[in-house]
Backbone of each chain as ProteinMPNN parsed JSONL, in Angstrom:
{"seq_chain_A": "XXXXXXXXXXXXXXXXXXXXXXXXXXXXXXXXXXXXXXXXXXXXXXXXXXXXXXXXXXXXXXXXXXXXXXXXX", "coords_chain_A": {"N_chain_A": [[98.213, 65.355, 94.445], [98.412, 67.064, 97.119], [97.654, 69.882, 99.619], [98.089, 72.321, 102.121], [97.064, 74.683, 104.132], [97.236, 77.862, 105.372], [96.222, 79.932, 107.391], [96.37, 83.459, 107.72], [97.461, 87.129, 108.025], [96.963, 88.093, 105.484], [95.215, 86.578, 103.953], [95.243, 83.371, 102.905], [97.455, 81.15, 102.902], [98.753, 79.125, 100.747], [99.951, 75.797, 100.415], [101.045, 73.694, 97.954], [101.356, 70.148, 97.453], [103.483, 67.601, 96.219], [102.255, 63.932, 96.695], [103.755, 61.602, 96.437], [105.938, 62.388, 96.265], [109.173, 61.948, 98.235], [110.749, 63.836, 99.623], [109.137, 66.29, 99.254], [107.111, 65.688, 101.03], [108.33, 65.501, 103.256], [109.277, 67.994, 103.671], [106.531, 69.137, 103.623], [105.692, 67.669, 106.35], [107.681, 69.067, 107.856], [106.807, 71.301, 107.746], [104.049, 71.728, 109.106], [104.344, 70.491, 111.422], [106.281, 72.756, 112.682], [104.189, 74.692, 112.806], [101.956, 73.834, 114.395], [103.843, 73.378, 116.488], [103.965, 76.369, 116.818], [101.427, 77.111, 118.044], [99.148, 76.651, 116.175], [96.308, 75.351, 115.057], [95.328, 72.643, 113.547], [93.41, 71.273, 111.053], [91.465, 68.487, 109.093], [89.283, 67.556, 106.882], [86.842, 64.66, 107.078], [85.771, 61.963, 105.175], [82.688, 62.733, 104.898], [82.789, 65.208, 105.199], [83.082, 66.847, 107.558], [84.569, 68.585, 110.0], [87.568, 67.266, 110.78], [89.866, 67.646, 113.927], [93.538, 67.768, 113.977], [96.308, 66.336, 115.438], [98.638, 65.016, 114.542], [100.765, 64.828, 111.784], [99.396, 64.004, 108.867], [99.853, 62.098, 106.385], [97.861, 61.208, 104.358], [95.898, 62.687, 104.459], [94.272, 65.094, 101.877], [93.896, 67.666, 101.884], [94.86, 70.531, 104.702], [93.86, 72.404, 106.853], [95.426, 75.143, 108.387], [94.985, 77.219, 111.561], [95.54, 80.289, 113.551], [96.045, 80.601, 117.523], [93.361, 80.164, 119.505], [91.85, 83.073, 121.527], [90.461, 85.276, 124.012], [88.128, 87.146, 123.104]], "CA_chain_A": [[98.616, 66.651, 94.984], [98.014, 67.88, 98.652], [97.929, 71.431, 100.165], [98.032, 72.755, 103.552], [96.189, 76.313, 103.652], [97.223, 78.562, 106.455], [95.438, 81.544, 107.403], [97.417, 84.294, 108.055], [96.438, 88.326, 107.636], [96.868, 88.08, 103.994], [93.911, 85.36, 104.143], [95.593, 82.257, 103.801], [98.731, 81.134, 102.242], [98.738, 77.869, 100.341], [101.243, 75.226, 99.932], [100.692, 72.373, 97.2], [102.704, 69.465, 97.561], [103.154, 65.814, 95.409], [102.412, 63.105, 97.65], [104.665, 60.561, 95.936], [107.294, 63.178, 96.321], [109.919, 61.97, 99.457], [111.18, 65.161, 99.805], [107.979, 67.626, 99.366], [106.24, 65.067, 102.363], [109.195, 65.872, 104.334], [108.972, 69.541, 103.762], [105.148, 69.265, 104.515], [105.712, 67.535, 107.688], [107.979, 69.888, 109.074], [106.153, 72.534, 108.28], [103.249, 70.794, 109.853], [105.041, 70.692, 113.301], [106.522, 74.123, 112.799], [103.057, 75.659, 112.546], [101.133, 73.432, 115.347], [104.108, 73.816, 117.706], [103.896, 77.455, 117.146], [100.309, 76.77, 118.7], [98.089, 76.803, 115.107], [95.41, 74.462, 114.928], [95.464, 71.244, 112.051], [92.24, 70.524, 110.76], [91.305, 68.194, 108.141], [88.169, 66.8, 106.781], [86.285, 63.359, 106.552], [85.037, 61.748, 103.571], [81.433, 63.126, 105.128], [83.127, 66.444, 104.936], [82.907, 67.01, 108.795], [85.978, 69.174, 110.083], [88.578, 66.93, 111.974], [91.18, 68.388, 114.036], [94.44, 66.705, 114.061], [97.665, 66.411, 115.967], [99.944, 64.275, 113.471], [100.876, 64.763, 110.253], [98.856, 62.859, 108.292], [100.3, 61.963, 104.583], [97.145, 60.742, 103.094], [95.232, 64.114, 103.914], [94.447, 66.078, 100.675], [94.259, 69.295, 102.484], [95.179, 70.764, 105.936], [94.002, 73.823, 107.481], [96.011, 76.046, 109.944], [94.591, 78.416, 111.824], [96.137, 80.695, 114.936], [95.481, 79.833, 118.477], [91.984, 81.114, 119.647], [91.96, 84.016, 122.602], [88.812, 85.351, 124.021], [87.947, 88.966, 122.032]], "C_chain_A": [[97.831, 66.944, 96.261], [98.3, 69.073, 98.58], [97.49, 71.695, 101.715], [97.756, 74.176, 103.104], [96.669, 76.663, 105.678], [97.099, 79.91, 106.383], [95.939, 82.226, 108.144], [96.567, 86.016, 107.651], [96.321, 88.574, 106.035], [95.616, 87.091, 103.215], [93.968, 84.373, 103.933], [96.84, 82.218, 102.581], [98.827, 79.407, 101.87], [99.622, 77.323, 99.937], [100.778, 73.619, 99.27], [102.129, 71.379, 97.316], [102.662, 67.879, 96.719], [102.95, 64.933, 96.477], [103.099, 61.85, 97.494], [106.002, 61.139, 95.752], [108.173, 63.013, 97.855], [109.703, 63.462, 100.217], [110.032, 66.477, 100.153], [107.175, 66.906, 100.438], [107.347, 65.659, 103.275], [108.859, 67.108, 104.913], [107.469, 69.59, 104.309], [105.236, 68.838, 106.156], [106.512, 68.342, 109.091], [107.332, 71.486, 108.926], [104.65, 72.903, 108.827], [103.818, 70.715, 111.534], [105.55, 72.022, 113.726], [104.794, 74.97, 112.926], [102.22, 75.047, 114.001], [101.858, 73.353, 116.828], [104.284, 75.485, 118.101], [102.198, 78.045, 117.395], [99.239, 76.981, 117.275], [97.816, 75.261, 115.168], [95.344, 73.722, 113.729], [93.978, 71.113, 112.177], [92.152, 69.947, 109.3], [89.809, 68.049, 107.676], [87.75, 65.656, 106.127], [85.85, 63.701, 105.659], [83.34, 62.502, 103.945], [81.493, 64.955, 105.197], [83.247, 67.104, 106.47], [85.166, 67.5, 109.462], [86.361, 67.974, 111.337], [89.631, 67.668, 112.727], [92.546, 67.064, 114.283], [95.806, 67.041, 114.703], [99.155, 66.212, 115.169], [99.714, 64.92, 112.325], [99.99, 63.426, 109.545], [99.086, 63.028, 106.852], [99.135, 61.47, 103.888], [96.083, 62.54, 103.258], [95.36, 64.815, 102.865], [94.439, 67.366, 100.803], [94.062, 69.412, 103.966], [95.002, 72.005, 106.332], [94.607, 74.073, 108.535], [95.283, 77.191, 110.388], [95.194, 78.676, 113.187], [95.481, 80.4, 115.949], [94.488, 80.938, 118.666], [92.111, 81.863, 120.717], [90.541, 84.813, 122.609], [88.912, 86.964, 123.273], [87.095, 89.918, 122.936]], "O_chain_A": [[96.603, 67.027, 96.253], [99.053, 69.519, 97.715], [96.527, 71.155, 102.259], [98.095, 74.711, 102.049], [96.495, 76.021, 106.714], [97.609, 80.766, 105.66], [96.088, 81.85, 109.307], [95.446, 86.127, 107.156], [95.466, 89.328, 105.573], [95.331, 87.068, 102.017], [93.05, 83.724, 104.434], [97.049, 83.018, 101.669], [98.963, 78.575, 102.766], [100.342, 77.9, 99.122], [100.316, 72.67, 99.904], [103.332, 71.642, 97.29], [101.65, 67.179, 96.769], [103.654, 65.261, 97.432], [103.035, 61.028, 98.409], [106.969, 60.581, 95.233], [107.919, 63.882, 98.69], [108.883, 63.947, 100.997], [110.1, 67.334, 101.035], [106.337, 67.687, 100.885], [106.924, 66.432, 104.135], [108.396, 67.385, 106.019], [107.264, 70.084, 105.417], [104.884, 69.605, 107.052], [106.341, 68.38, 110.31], [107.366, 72.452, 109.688], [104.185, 74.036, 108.951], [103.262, 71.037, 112.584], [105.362, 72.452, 114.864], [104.824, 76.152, 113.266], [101.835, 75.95, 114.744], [101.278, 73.291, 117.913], [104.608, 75.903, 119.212], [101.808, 79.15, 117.019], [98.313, 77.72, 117.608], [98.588, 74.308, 115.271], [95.295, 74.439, 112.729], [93.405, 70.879, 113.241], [92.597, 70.601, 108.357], [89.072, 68.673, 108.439], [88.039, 65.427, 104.952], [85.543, 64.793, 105.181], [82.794, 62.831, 102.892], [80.544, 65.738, 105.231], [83.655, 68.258, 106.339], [86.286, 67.0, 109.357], [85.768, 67.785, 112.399], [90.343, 68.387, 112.026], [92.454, 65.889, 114.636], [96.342, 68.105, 114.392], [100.216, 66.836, 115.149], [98.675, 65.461, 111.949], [100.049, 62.217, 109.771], [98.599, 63.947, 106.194], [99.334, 61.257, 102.692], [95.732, 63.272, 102.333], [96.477, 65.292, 102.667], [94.902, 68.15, 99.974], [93.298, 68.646, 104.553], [95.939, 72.792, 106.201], [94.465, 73.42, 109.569], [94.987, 78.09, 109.6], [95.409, 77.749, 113.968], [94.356, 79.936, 115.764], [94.542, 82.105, 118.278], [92.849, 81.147, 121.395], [89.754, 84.975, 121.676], [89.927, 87.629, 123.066], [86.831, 91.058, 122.555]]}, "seq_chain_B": "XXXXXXXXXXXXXXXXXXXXXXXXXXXXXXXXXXXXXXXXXXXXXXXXXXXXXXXXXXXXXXXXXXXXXXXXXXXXXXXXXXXXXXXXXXXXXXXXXXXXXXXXXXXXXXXXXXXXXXXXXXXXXXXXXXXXXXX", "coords_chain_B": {"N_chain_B": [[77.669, 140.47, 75.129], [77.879, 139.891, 77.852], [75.484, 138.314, 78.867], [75.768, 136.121, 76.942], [78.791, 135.557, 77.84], [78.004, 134.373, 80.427], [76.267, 132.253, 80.289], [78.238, 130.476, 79.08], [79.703, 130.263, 81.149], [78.61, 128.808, 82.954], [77.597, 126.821, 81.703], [79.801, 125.563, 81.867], [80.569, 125.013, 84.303], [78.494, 123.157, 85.17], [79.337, 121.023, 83.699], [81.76, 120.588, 84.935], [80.658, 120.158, 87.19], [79.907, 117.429, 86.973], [81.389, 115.819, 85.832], [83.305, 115.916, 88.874], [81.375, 114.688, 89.971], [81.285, 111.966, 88.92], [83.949, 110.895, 89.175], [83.487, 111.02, 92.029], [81.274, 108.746, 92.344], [83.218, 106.971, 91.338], [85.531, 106.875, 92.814], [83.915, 105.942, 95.294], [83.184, 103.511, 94.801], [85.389, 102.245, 94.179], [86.554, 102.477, 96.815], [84.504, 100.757, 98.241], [85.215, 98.232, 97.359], [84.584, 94.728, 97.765], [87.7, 93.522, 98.967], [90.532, 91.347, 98.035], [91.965, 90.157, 99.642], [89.177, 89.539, 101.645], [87.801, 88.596, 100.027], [88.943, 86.306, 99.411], [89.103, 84.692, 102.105], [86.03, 84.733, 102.463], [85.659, 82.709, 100.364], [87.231, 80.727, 101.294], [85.843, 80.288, 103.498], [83.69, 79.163, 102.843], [84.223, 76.869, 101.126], [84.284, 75.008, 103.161], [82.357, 74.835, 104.671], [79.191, 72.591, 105.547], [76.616, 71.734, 103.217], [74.358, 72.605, 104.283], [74.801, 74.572, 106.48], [75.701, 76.291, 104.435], [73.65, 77.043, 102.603], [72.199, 78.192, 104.42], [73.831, 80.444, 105.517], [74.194, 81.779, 102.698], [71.73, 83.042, 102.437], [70.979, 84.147, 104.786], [73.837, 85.398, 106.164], [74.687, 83.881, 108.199], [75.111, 80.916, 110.134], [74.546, 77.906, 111.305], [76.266, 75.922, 113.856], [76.88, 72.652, 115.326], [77.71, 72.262, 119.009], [79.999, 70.046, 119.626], [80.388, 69.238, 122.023], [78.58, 69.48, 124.092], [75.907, 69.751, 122.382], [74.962, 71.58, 122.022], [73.255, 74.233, 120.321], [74.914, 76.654, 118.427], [74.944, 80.402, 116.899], [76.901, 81.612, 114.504], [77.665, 84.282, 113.615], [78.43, 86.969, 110.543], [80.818, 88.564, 110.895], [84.067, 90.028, 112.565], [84.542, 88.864, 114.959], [82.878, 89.125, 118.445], [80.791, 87.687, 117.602], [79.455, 85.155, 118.09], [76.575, 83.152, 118.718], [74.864, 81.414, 121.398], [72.66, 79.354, 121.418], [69.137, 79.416, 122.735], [66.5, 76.669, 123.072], [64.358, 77.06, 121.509], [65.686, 78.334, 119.293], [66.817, 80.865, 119.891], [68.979, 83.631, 120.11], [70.866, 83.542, 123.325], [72.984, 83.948, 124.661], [75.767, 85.394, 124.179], [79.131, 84.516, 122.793], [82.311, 85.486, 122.824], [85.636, 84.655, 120.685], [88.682, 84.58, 119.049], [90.881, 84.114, 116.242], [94.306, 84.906, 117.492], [95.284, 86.553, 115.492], [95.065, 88.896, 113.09], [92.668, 88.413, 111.276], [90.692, 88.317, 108.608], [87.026, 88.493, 108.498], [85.532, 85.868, 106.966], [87.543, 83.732, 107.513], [88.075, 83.959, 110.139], [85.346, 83.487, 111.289], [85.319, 80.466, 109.797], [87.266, 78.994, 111.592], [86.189, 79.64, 114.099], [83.752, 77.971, 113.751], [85.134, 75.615, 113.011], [86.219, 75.129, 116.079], [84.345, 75.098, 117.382], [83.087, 72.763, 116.628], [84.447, 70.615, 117.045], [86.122, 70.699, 119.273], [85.063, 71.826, 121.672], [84.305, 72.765, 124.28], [87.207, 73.986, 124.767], [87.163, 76.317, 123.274], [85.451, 77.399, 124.198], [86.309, 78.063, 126.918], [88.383, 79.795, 126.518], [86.77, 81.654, 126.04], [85.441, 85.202, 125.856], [82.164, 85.798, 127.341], [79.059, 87.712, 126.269], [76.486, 90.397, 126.127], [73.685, 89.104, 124.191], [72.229, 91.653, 121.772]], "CA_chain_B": [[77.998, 139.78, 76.199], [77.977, 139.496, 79.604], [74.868, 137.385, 78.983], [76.869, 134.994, 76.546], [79.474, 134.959, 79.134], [77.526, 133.943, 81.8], [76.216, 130.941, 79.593], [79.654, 130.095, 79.083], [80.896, 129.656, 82.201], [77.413, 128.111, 83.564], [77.895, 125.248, 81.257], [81.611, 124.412, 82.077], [80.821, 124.691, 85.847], [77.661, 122.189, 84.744], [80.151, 119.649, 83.437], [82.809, 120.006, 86.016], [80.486, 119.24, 88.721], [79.103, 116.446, 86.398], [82.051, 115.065, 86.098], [83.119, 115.562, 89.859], [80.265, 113.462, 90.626], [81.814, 110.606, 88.407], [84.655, 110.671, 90.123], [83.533, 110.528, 93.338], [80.861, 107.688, 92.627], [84.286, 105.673, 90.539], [86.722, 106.608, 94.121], [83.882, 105.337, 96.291], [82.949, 102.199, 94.29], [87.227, 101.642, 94.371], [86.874, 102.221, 98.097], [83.634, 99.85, 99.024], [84.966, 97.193, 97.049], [85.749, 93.744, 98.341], [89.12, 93.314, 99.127], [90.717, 90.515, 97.535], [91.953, 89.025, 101.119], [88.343, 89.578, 102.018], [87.097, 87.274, 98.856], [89.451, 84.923, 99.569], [88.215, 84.286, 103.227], [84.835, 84.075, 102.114], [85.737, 81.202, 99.71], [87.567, 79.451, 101.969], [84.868, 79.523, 104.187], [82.623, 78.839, 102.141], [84.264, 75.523, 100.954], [84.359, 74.187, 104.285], [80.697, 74.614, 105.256], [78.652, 72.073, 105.05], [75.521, 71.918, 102.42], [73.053, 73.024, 104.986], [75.023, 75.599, 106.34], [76.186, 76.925, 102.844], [72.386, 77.741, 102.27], [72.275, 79.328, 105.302], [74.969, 81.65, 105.184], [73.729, 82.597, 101.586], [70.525, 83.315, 103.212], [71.02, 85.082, 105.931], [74.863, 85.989, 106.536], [74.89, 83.561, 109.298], [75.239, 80.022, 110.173], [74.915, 77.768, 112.601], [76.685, 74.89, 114.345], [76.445, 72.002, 117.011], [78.817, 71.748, 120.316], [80.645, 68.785, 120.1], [80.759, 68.294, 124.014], [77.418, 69.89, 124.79], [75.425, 69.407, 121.549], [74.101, 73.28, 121.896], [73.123, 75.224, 118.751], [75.404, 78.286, 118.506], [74.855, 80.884, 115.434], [78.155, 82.374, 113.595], [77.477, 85.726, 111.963], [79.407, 87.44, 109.104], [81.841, 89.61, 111.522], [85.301, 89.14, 112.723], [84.551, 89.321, 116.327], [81.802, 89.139, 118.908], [79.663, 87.158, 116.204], [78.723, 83.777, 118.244], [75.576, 83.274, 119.857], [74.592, 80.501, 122.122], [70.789, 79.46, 121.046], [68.224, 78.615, 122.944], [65.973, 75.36, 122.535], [63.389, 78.091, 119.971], [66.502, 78.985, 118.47], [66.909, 82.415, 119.584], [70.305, 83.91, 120.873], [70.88, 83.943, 124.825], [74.475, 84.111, 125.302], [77.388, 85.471, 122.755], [80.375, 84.341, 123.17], [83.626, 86.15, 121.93], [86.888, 84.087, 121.045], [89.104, 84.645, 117.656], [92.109, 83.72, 115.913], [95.117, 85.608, 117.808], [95.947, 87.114, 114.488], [94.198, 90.085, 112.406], [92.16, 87.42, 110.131], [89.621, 88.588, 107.578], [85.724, 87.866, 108.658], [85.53, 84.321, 106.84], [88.933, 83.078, 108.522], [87.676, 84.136, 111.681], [84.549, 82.262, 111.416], [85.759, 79.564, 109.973], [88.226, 78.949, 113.133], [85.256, 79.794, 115.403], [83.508, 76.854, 113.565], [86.264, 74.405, 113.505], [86.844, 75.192, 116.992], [83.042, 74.945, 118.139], [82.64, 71.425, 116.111], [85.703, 69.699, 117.086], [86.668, 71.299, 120.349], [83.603, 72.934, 121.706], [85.092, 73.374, 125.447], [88.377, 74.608, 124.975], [86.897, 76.76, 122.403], [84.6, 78.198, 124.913], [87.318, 78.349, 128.295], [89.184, 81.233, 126.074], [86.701, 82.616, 125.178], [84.302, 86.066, 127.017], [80.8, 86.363, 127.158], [78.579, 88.582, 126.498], [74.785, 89.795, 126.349], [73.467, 89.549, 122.913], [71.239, 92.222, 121.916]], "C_chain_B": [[78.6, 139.36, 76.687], [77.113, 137.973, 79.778], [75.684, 135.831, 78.397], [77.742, 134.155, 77.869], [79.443, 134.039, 80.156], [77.294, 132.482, 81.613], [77.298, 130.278, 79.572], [80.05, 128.991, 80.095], [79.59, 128.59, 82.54], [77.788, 126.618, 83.221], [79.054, 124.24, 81.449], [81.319, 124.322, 83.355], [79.342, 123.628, 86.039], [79.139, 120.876, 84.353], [81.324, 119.715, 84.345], [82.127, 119.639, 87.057], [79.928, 117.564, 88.224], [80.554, 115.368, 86.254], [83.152, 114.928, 87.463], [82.443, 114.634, 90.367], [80.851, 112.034, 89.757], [82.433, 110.291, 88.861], [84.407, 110.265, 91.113], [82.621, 109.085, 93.204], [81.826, 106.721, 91.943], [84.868, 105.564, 92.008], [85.722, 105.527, 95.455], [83.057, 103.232, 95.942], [84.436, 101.415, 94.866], [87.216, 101.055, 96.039], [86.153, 100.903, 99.058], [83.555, 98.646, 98.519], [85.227, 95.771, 97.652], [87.143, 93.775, 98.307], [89.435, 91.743, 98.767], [91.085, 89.133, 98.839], [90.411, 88.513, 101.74], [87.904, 88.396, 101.366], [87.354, 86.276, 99.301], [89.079, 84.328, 101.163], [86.856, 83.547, 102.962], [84.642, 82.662, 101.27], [86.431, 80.499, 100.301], [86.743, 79.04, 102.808], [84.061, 79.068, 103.557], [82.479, 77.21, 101.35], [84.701, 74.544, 102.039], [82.844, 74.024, 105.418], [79.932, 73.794, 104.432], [77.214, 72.609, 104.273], [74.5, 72.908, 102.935], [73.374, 74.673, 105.712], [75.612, 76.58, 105.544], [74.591, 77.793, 102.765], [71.996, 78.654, 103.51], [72.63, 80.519, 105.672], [74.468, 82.507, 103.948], [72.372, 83.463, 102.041], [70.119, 84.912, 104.046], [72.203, 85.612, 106.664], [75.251, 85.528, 107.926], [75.297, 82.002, 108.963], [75.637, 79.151, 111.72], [75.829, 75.596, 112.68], [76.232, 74.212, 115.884], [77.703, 71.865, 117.959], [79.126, 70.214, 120.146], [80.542, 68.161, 121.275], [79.337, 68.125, 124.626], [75.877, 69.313, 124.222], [74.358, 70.369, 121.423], [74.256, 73.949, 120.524], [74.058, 76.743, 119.015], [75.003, 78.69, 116.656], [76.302, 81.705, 115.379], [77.792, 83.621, 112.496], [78.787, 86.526, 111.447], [80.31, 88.836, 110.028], [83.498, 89.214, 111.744], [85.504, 88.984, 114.037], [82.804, 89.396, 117.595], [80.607, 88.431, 118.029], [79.546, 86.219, 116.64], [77.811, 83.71, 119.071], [75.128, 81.681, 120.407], [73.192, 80.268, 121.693], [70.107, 78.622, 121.743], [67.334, 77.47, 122.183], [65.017, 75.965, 121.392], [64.357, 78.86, 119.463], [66.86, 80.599, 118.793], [68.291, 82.71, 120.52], [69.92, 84.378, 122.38], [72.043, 84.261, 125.736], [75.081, 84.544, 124.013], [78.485, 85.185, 123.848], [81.619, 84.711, 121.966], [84.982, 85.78, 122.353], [87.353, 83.99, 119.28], [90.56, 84.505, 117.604], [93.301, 84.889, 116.817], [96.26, 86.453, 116.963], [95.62, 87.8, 113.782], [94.289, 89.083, 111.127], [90.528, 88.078, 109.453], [88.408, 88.121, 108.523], [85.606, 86.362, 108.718], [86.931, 83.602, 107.339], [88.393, 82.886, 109.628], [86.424, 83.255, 111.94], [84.609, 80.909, 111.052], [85.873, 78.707, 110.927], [87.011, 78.912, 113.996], [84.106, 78.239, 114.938], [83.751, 75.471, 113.844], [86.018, 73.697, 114.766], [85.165, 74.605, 117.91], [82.625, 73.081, 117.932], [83.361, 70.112, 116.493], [86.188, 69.649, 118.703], [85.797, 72.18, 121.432], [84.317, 73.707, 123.537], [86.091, 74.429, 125.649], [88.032, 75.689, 124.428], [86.404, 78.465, 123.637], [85.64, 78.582, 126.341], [88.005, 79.426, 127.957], [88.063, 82.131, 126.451], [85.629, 83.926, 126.14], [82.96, 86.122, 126.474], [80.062, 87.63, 127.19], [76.903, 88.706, 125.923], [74.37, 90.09, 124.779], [72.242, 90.657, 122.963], [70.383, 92.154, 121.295]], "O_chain_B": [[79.586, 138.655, 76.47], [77.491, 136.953, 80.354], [76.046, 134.849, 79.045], [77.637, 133.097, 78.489], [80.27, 133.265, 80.637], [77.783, 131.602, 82.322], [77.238, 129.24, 80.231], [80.419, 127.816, 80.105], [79.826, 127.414, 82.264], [78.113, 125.659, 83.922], [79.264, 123.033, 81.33], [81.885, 123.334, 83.825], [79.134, 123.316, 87.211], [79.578, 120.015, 85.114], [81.904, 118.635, 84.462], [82.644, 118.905, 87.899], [79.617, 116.693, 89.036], [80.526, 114.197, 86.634], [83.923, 113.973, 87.375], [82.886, 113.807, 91.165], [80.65, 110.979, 90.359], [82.159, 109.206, 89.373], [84.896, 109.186, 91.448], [83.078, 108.163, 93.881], [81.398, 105.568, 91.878], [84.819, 104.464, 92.557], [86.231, 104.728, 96.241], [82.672, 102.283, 96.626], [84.582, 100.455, 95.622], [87.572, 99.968, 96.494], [86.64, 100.278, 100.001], [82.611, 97.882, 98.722], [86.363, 95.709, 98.122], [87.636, 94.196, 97.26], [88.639, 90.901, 99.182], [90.757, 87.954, 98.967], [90.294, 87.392, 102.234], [87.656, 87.345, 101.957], [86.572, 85.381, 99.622], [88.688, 83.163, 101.095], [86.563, 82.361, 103.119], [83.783, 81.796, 101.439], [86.386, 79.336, 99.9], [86.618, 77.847, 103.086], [83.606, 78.108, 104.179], [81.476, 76.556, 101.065], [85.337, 73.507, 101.85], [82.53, 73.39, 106.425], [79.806, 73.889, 103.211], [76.711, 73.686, 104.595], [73.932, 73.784, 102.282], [72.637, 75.654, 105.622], [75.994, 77.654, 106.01], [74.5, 79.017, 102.867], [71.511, 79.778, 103.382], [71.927, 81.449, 106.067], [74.323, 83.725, 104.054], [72.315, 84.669, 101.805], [69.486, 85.965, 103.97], [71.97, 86.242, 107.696], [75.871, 86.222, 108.732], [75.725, 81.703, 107.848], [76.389, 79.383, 112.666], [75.863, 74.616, 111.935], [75.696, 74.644, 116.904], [78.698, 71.297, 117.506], [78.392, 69.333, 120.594], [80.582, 66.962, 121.551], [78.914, 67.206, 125.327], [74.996, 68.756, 124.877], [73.238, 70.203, 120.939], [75.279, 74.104, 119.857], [73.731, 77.679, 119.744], [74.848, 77.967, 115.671], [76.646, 82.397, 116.337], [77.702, 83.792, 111.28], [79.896, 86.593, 111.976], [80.281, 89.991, 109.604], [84.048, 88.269, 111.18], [86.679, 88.951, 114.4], [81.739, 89.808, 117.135], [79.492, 88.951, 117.986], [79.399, 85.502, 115.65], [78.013, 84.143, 120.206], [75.125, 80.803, 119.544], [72.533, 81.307, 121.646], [70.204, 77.399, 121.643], [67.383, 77.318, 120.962], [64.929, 75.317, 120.349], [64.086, 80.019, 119.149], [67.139, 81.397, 117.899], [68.556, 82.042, 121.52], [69.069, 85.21, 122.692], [72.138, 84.633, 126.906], [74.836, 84.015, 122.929], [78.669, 85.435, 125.04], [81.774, 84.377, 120.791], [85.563, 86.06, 123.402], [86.633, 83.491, 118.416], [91.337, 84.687, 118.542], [92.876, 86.03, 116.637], [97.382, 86.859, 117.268], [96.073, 87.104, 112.873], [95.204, 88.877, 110.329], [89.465, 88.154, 110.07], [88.747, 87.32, 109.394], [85.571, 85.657, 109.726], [86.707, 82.393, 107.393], [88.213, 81.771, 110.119], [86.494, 82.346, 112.768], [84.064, 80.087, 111.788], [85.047, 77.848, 111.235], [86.938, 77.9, 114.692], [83.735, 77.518, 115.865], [83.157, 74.58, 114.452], [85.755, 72.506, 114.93], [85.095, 73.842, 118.873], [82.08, 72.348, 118.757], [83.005, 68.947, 116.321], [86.574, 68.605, 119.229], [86.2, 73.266, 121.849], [84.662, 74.866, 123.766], [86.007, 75.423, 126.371], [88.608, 76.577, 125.056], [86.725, 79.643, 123.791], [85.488, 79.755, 126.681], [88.353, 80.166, 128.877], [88.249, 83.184, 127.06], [85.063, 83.481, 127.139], [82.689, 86.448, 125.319], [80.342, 88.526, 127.987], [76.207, 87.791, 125.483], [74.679, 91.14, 124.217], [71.419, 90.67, 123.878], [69.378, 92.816, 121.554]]}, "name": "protein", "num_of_chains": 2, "seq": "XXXXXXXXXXXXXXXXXXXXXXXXXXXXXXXXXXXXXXXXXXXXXXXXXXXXXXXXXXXXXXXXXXXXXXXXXXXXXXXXXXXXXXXXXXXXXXXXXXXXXXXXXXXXXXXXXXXXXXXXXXXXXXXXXXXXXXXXXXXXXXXXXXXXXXXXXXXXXXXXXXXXXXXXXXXXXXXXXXXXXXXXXXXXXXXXXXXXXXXXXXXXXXXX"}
């Protein structure tokens, strides 16, 4: 099981998905491109726990954070 | 009695302010409690910080990170906004810099993101974002 976590004002919104499931990778991946071309940030993390950020979809990731694009405050 | 009377009432306007005062310390417990979005921030940040800054944060409501590009100490405190400081080589804040999600995100969201963004991305992070003088 994977999940993509996107943080939203409700504080994040989680989506679990099978990873031996065609269909629920599909659905992850487009909603994986839907979210990073509506400029939110992919991050995953290494086995050392160290945040990656990422461009692709990546199907072996076990979880995926989104977060909105950054603007100065 | 009048005197009676007086007893009377004394004692009921004794327990209505007695239990006024319950009330108000139950409405403002209700009011100053975490918020459940709030919680949930905090535990997401909280399982994305590493060991060292986990104890940190518990600590002291802060935490710090290194620049990816630069390899400068900034500190992250427990706000949703204006909360990053640039640290000198004795650790002490000399710059803030203010840059956050473009979306009304809880505290721990927001730092998070300002984490992420500092560890991974430290430039771009910083080209959004405005300075200002810490105090």
């Amino acid at each position: 099981m994977a999940t993509q976590i996107v943080m939203d004002r409700n504080g994040d919104t989680r989506h679990n998905f099978d990873v031996t499931d065609a269909k629920a990778m599909l659905k992850a991946e487009r909603r994986f491109k839907a979210l990073t071309g509506a400029g939110f940030t992919a991050a995953t993390r290494t086995a050392g726990e160290e945040p990656v950020v990422t461009r692709t979809f990546d199907p072996t990731a076990e979880e995926t954070l989104f977060f909105p694009r950054l603007v100065g405050g | 009695m009048f005197v009676t009377l007086l007893h009377v009432a004394d004692d009921q306007l004794r327990r209505l302010l007695a239990a006024c005062s319950r009330w108000a310390r139950a409405f403002r417990d209700w009011y100053q409690r975490p918020s459940t979005v709030e919680f949930r921030g905090r535990k997401l940040l909280r399982e994305w910080l590493s060991a060292e800054q986990l104890a940190q944060y518990d600590a002291h409501d802060y935490f710090e990170v290194t620049g990816c590009h630069t390899g400068k100490r900034y500190r992250i405190s427990h706000a949703g906004g204006a909360n990053v400081y640039e640290l000198d080589d004795a650790g002490r804040p000399h710059a803030g810099w203010c840059f956050v999600p473009n979306d009304h995100l809880v505290a721990g969201d927001v730092m998070l993101a300002q984490k992420i963004a500092l560890e991974t991305d430290e430039r771009s992070a910083l080209a959004v974002a405005n300075n200002f003088m810490p105090r």
